[in-house]
C-alpha positions as MATLAB code, in Angstrom:
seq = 'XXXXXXXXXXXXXXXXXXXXXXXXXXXXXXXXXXXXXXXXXXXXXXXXXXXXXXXXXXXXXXXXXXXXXXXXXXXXXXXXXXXXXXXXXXXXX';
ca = [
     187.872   14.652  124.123;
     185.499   14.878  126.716;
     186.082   17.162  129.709;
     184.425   16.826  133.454;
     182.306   19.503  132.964;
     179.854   17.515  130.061;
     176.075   17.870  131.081;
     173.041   15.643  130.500;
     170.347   17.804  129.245;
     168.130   14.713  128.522;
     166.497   15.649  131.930;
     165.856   18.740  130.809;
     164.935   17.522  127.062;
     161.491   15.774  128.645;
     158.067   17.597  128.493;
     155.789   17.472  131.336;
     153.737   14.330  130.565;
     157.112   12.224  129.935;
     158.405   13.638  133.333;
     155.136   12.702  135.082;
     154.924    8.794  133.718;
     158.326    8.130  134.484;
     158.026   10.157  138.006;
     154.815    7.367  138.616;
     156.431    4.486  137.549;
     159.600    5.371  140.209;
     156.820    6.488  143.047;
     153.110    4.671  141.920;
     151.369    5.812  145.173;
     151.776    9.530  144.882;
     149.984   10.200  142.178;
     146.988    7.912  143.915;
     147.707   10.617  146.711;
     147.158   13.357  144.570;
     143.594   12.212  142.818;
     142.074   11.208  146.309;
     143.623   14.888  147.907;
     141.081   16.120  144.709;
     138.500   14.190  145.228;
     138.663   15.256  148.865;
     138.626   18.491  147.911;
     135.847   18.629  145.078;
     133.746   16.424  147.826;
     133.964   19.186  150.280;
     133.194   21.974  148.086;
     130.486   20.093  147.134;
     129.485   19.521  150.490;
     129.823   23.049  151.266;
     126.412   24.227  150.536;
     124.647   21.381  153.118;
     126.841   21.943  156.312;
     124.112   22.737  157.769;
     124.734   25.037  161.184;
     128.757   24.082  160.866;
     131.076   27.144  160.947;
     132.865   27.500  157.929;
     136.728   27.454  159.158;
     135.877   24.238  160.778;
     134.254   22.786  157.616;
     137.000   23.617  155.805;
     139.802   22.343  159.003;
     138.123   19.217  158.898;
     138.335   19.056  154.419;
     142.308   20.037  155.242;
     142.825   17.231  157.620;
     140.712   14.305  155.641;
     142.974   15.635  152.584;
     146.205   15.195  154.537;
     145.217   11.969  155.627;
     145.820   10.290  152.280;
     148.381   12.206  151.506;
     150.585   11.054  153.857;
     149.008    7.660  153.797;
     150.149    6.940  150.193;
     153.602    8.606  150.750;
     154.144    5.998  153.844;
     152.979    3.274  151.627;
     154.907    4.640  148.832;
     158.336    4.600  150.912;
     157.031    1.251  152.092;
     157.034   -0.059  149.123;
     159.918    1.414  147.540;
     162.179    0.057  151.037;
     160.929   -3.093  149.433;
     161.781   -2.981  146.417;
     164.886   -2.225  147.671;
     165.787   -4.359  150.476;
     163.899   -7.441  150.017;
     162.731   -7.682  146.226;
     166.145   -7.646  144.516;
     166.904  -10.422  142.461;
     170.247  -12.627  144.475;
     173.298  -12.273  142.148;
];
């Protein structure tokens, strides 16, 4: 007889590369997010060695801020897309 207190371990059952496919199938743009924030990144150590007469902290403000910036682009689009999904994109009963 099953009691109220039965828990689902097949959450808990998945290893990290199932969690992570079925985590960018529910959100696709955050993991879009996440290579551009390290290609951002990698870019600006790259471009570390030819800032020329640039301070360092502002070198690295302005890597922070261009890294942000698709971050938060992608998770806009992201909860764009999934308000569409679920407002406008469901198939009429």
């Amino acid at each position: 007889m099953p009691t109220g207190t039965d828990v689902s371990l097949s959450s808990y059952d998945e290893d990290q590369g199932s969690k992570l496919i079925r985590k960018a199938r529910e959100a696709p743009f955050v993991p879009i997010a996440m290579a551009r924030f390290t290609a951002i990144v990698a870019y600006g150590l790259y471009k570390l060695k030819s800032r020329g007469n640039t301070k360092m902290s502002v070198h690295l403000i302005h890597m922070r801020v261009a890294a942000q910036h698709f971050v938060v682009g992608a998770m806009t689009l992201d909860m764009g897309y999934s308000m569409y999904k679920e407002f406008w994109a469901k198939p009429k009963p």
